[in-house]
C-alpha positions in Angstrom: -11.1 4.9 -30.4 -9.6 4.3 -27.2 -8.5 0.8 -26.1 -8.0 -0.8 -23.0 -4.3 -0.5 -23.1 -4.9 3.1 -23.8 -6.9 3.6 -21.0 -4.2 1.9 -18.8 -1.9 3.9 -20.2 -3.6 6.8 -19.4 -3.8 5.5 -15.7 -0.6 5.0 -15.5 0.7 8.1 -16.5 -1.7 10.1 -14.4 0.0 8.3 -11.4 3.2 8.6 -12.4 2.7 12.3 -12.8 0.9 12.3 -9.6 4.3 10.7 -8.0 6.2 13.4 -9.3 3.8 16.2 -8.0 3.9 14.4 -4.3 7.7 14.3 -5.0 8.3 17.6 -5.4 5.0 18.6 -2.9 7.1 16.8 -0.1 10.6 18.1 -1.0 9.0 21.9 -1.2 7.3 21.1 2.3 10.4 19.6 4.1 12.3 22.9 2.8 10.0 25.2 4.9 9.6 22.6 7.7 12.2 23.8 10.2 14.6 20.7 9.6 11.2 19.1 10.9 11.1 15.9 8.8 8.5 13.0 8.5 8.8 9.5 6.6 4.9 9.8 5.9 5.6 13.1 4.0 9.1 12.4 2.1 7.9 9.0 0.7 4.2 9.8 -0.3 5.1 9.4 -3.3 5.8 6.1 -3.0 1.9 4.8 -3.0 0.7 6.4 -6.3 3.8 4.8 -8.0 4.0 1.4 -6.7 -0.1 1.1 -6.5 -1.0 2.9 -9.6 1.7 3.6 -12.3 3.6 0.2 -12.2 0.1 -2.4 -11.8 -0.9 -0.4 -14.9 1.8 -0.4 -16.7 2.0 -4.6 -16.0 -1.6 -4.2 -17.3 -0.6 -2.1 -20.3 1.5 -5.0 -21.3 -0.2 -8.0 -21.1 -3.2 -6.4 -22.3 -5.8 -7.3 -18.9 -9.3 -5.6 -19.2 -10.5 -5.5 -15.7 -13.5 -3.3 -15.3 -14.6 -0.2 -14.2 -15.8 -0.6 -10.4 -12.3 -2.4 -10.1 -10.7 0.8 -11.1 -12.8 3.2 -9.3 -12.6 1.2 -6.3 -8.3 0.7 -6.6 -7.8 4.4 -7.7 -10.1 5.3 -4.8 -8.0 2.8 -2.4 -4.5 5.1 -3.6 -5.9 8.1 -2.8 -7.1 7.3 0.8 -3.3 5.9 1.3 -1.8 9.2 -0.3 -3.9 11.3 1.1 -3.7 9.7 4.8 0.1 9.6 4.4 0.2 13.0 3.6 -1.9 14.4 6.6 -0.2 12.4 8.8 3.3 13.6 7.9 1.6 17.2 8.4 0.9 16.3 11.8 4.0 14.6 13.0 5.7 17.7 11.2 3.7 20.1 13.6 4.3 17.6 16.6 0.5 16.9 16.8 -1.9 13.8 17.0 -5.0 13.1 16.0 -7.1 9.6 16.0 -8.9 10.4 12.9 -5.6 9.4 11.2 -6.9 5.9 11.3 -9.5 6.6 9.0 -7.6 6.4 5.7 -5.6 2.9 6.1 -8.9 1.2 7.4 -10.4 2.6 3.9 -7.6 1.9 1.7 -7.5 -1.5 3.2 -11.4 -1.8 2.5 -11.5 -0.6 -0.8 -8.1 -2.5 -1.6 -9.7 -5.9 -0.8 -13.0 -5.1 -2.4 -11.1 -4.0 -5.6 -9.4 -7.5 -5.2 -12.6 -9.6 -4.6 -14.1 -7.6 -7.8 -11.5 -9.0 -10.0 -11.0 -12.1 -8.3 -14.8 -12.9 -8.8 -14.5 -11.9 -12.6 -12.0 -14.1 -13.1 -13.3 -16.8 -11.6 -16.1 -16.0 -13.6 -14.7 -16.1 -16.9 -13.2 -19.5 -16.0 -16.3 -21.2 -15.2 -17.9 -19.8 -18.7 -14.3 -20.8 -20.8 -14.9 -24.6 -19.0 -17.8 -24.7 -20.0 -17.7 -23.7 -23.7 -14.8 -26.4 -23.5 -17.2 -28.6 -22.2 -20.0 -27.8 -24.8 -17.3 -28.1 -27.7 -15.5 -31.4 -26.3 -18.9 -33.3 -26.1 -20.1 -32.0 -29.4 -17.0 -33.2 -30.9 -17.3 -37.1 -30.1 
């Protein structure tokens, strides 16, 4: 039976790993780069460790249970950040532009601030519901 905190752990660890594999992705590329280096590229890494592994880690710990569009939408919202981050390093690497670079923070941005409206609303949602249970008890009571 997997538990919520099992499935969080599970996240995490898949972007921690994934931080690792950008790690080492970036470090093999700047090797074979011509002393051509790019911040975009090098710290890549960077997004899929402090978006992913360490908010569900936090998770892990105090045992949150947000649902499953909020994680489709904030594991989507990484990987339009990693992978824009990524393919623009490539291109300031090669010395080139391109304007469809803009593409992936507008979407990580989107799908960032719907994943945070999603769990925003939810919890806003159970507080209504716990006040009024607390209601229902409190006037049952006297």
């Amino acid at each position: 039976m997997c538990t919520s905190a099992d499935k969080f752990l599970k996240h995490a660890l898949g972007h921690l790993f994934a931080s690792i594999g950008l790690a080492v992705f970036g470090a093999v590329y700047e090797c074979f780069s011509h002393e051509v280096y790019s911040y975009y590229m090098i710290y890549a890494f960077a997004i899929p460790l402090c978006m992913g592994a360490l908010p569900y880690s936090i998770m892990t710990l105090k045992w949150k249970k947000p649902d499953g569009i909020f994680l489709n939408l904030w594991n989507s919202a990484i990987a339009a950040f990693t992978t824009g981050s990524i393919f623009y390093g490539i291109l300031a690497i090669y010395g080139t532009t391109n304007q469809l670079v803009i593409v992936y923070p507008i979407t990580g941005g989107i799908l960032t601030l719907t994943a945070l409206c999603r769990i925003i609303r939810k919890s806003v949602k159970n507080r209504k519901k716990a006040v009024s249970i607390h209601k229902k008890f409190t006037n049952n009571c006297y």
